[in-house]
Structure formats: C-alpha cells, structure tokens
Residue, then its C-alpha position, 0 to 999 in steps of 0.5 A: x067707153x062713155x057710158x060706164x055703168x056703175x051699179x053697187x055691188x054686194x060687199x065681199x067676205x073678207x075671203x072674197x076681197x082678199x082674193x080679190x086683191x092677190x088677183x088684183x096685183x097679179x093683172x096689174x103685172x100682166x096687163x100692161x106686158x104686151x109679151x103676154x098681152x091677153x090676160x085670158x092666156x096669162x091665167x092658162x099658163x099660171x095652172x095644170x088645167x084640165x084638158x076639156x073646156x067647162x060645158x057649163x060656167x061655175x055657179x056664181x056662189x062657188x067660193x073658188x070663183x069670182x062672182x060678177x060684182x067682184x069680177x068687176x071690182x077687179x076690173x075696175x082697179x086694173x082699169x085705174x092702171x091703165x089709165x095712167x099708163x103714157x101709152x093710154x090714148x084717147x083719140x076722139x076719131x080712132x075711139x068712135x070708130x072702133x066703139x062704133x064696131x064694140x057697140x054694134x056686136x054688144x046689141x047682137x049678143x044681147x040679141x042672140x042671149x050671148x050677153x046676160x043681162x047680169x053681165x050686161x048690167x054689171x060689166x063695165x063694155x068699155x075699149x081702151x086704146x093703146x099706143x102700141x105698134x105691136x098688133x094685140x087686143x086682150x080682155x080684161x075683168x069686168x067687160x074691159x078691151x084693150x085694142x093696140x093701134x098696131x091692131x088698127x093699123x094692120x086690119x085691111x077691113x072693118x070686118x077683120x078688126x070687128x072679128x077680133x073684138x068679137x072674139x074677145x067680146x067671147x071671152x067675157x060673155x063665157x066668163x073665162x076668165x072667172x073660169x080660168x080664175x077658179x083653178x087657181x086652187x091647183x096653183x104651185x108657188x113655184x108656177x104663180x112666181x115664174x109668170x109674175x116675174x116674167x111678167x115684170x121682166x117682159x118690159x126690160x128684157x122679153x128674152x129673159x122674160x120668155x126664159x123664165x116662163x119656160x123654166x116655169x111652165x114645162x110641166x104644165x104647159x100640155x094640159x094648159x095648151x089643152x084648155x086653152x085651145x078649147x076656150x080659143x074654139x069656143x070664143x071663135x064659134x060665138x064671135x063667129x055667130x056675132x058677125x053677119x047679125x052685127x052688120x059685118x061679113x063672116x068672111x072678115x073672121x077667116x081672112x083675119x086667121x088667113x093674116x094671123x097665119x101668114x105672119x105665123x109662118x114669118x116666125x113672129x118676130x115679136x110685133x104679133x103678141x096676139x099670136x102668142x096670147x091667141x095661139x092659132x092652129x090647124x083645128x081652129x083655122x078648119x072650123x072657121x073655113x067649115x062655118x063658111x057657106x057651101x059651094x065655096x068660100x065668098x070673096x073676102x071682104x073688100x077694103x072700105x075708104x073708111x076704114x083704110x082712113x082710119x088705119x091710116x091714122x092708127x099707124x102714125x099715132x102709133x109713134x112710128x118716129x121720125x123717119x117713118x113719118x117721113x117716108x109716109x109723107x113721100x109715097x104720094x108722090x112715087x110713080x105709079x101712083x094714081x093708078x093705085x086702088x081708091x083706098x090705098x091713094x086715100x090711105x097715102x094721102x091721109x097719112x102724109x098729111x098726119x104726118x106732114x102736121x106731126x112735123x108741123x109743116x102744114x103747107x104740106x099737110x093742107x095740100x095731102x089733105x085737098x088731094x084726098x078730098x077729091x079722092x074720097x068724093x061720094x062716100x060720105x063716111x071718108x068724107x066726114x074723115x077728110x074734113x076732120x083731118x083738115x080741122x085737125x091741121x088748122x088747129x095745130x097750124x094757129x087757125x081756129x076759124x078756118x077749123x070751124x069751117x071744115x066741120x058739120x053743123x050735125x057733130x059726133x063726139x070728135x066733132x064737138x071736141x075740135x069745135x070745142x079746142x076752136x071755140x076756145x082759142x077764138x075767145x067764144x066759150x060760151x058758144x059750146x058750153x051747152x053741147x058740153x054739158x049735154x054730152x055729159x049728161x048722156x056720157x057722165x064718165x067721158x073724162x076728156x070732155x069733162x076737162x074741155x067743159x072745165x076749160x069753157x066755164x074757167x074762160x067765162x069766169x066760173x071757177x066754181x063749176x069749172x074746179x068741179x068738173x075737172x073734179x068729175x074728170x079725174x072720177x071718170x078716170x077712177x083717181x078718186x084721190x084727185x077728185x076728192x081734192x078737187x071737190x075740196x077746193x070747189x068746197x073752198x070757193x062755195x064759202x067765198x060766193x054769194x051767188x045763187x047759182x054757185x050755192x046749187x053747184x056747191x050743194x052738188x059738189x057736197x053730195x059728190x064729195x061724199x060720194x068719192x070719199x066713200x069709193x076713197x075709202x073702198x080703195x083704200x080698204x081693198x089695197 
C-alpha cells in the first residue's frame, strides 16, 4: 500500500473512456456494498456468461475489453471513494502485517510467471483495510484488495488469511475482471439496472436488496453460476500454488474452506459476505483436498502468537461497541484460564487491554498488557506486538515519555509512527523529521506520514514545507482537488519568504502543482 506505482498510461479513445466511465460509476455502487462485496461476483451476475472459463485472456486490443492502463484508471477512480469512505482504516499494525502476507505472494507470482510484468508494472498491488466486522475481502481494478477486519479477526492462522489474499491475488493476475467486463456487450437494461439498484439498496434494506437481485437474475443465474464457478476453481488452483513458495503452509487453503463450509452450513446469517461473492461447492472443496500430499492430509497449520495478537486487534477496531468491549476485558479473569493454550491467553490479554484503553481505563489496560509480556516471552514477533501495544496505551494515557521507552531503536513503519505522536507531544519535532522524510522518500504515497511529517515541520517553524506536505497527503489519497489548493497556499507563502531553502521548496511546490492540475484535470474530463 506504500509504494504506489504510477506509470502513464496511453490516452483512451473516446470510446474507451466512455466505457471507462459507464463502468466507473457502477463499481463505485458496488464496491462499497458489502452484500455483493466481491466485484469479481457483482460483474458474473450483471450477464448470461458462457458456461466454460475463457482458456486464454482477451487480447488487450479487443475493443469489448479493457486494457491494463484503462483497467487501472478505473481502479484509480473507485479507489478515491473508498478513501473517503468512514469505514476506510489505516491502522500501522494491522497494515503491515496483512502487507507483510500480500507482498510475500506478489514475489511468488512473479516467480512462478503468474504475475506479467506489465501487470506488475501497471497495477497499483495496494490492500486496503476496512472497518468491517462482516468476513469479506474483494478485488478491485487495477491491482487493488479490500480486506475487511471481520476477515482478520476470524482466520486462526497467517496461513488461512494468506489463502484468501492469494485467492484474490488470482482474480487479478488472470484478469477476470477484464474478462467478466468484455461480456458486457450481452447485457440487457433490465439486468445492468436491478444489480445497480440492488447495489444501492443493499446499505438501507439488504432484504429488499436481495429481492430486487432475484427478480433480476433468474434468467441468467444458470449459466452465470457456470462461469463463475469456473473463474472460483481457477483462482484456487493458482492461489493454491502461491502458498508453499510464499512461506505459507497449503494446509492453510483447506482448513480456510473447512471454516467457510462450517459457517456455510449455519446458513449464513449475513456476517459471511465472502460466502456469497465466493460461493463454495462440492467440486472446489474436492480440488483443494486432492492437491494435498498423499498418504494423508497434514495437521493444519497450528495457531502463531502473532497472529492470534493481531486478529485480537482486528476484532476490537472492528467497532464491536461498547458492551462487547466489556465482556472481552472480563475473559482473563474467568476460571480456567491459564490453562488455556499460549495463543488463546495471549489473544485474551491483548484485547482486554485494547479494549481497557478504548474505554480510557488505562490502569487496566497497562496491567492486561504486563500479563501478556510474560506470556509472549521468547517469540519475538509477539514480542514486538506487546510492546507496541504497551506504547499505544502511554500515549492515549498523556505519557509520551514512557511510550518512547517501550519502543525498539530498529523501527518499521508503526514504530516510526508511535515515536513520531510521542516526539511531538514532548516538543522535540526535530528529533524525527529525518526518519519522516526518509520514509517518504521510499514510500512517496503513504498519505499518514506525510500528514505527521506536516505536523513535525509546522511545530519547527516551517509552514512552507509542512503546507506542502500536507499537499502530498491529500495526492497520496488521489483528492487532487485538495492538493492543488493546498500547493496554492504554499505558492502564497513561497511569495512572502526570502529564504533560500523556502525558494528550493517553492520551486517543488511549482513542478508539483502543475503536475496535479493536470491529473485535475484528467479527473474532471473522465466524470
């Protein structure tokens, strides 16, 4: 999600863009309805597909499909939404760790020649995380996933989670959703209409929505559920292959389809979206049990401290309410408890104490927290994780200096953050300005640190630079409106200043301000 590549792109016909923009406004709908939370799923049901799966992908120059560059075009402009969207989440700890999982099956595909390098160099590969208790992930355009914390926070192992995101990562590296998108010559009004309104409705009134999706799919919904099922098999088979060379166990897929086929048979009560936009049957759960090693399926893949921290997390930043955050803070001291397993204890522990510093009771929080130190003694991931958490809860509890204690001198990217929200709060900006900026050298489209490293030049004294970069927080986040109003201000103050150091930075501020006009103006063309 940090380094976003941005390479230009060809300009459209004008029959391209407007294609472009017919399908622009309909992913907008339905990328943010979590009933039909997987766009792959949402295209399937707007056309009477064919029963069997393309054997190769639509040549780029086929005029009823989208080439790469408008593909991430499209992916660009939902991804703006999204952004906007309150439930939009860009939590450091639950960001690198789920990036940690994306980028290792990214080098795998490339590896095994899944990945293109045209699509490697054109997709954006960024994940995007969602406040969401509802277990979902979807891909989008352009080399964008959407993971829901709900997902997070049900996965018992790194390898189940990995398993989705590899599935996903197969929709995109076999361009289904181009190919979904070339069917769309086959469409009727009647059909495009009932799955735009449904899409709209599903955030109001999911019954109504469903009823106007069924009124509008029964005629299509055979040989839809044929092509869908095929592109669902072929995302397993190579999400299955990206496991065992990304570091992950394969194991992780089947005891992922074993979960999905246990809440399958609760008849899902709407918490699941993922069973619905990834409809599981017979046949792929067969495959997934045949690609197994013979002489008898492996012992799943056991539960990591780690990982049971951070699905601990996901749950309570999920926004679970008030009670629930309660009743969490309660479960370490029931009986039974420490003879409970390591993970379970340590994942006990690390939401009581969230939750105990979401309330504001840190007293709490700070003695959930010393308990989970001793119980994650020895694994130095979970380690890492407890003494995040335990900087988290000094902060919010005013004590700056005690949060700077609990965090390592070697700093990854929620590190830098909590020293950075520290640093500031003591008055020592200055301190961090340099590990800002060179984060954003390495990472020019993290818009959250971009924002800190506003704050640290605005508490020095140097409205210049900090006006123009909060102006590249707002490109990093593709508002460009905002950026170009801001690069103006910083335009304003250039005029004002004599100083040789605000004249470089001015002259920056002119090259970036013309460059933001200009995708300005793209904007407004393709609307």
């Amino acid at each position: 999600m940090w380094n976003r590549k941005r390479t230009p792109s060809p300009p459209m016909t004008a029959m391209a863009s407007a294609r472009s923009r017919k399908w622009s406004k309909l992913l907008q709908a339905l990328a943010k309805n979590t009933l039909t939370a997987s766009l792959l799923v949402a295209f399937a049901a707007l056309a009477p597909l064919s029963a069997k799966a393309q054997p190769s992908l639509p040549t780029l120059g086929d005029g009823s499909a989208l080439t790469t560059g408008e593909e991430r075009r499209l992916g660009d402009r939902i991804i703006r939404e999204l952004y906007r969207d309150p439930d939009y989440i860009d939590d450091p700890v639950l960001v690198e760790y789920v990036q940690g999982l994306w980028q290792a099956l990214l080098a795998a595909a490339r590896a095994r020649g899944e990945l293109s390098p045209e699509l490697d160099e054109r997709f954006a590969w960024e994940v995007l995380l969602g406040r969401d208790r509802t277990v979902n992930a979807f891909a989008l355009p352009g080399g964008y996933l959407g993971v829901h914390l709900g997902l997070i926070g049900v996965v018992a192992t790194r390898d189940e989670l990995a398993s989705v995101l590899a599935h996903e990562l197969s929709h995109v590296t076999q361009r289904h959703i181009s190919r979904l998108m070339a069917q769309q010559s086959k469409q009727t009004p009647l059909l495009l209409g009932a799955m735009v309104l449904a899409a709209l409705a599903a955030s109001k009134n999911p019954g109504a929505a469903q009823a106007m999706m069924v009124g509008g799919q029964a005629v299509a919904m055979q040989n839809q559920l044929n092509f869908s099922r095929d592109m669902e098999r072929e995302a397993d088979r190579i999400g299955y292959g990206l496991m065992e060379p990304s570091g992950f166990a394969p194991q992780g897929f089947v005891s992922m389809f074993d979960k999905l086929q246990q809440a399958n048979r609760l008849n899902d009560n709407g918490s699941w979206p993922y069973l619905r936009s990834h409809p599981l049957t017979t046949q792929r759960m067969a495959d997934m049990h045949s690609r197994l090693p013979p002489g008898g399926a492996a012992p799943p893949p056991q539960p990591g401290l780690e990982h049971a921290l951070v699905a601990a997390r996901a749950r309570v930043l999920s926004n679970p309410g008030v009670d629930a955050l309660r009743l969490w803070i309660t479960e370490p001291q029931n009986s039974g408890f420490a003879s409970q397993p390591a993970p379970r204890r340590a994942a006990a522990l690390y939401t009581a104490a969230l939750a105990s510093n979401q309330l504001r009771d840190f007293a709490a929080a700070r003695t959930a927290q010393a308990r989970l130190d001793e119980v994650v003694r020895g694994d130095a991931a979970a380690q890492r994780q407890s003494q995040r958490l335990a900087a988290e809860i000094a902060l919010a509890a005013g004590l700056p200096e005690a949060a700077l204690q609990r965090l390592p001198a070697e700093t990854g990217r929620p590190e830098l953050v909590l020293r950075t929200q520290a640093l500031l709060r003591l008055g020592r900006p200055a301190e961090v300005t340099g590990a800002l900026q060179t984060w954003v050298t390495n990472h020019p489209h993290d818009a959250t640190v971009w924002q800190l490293l506003a704050s640290a030049w605005q508490a020095q004294g140097q409205p210049l630079r900090a006006v123009r970069a909060e102006a590249e927080s707002h490109a990093a986040r593709y508002d460009y409106a905002a950026a170009v109003d801001r690069f103006k201000a910083g335009q304003d103050l250039a005029r004002k200043s004599h100083s040789a150091a605000d004249y470089i930075e001015a002259s920056i501020i002119d090259t970036r301000l013309r460059a933001m006009e200009s995708l300005l103006k793209e904007q407004a063309a393709e609307r």
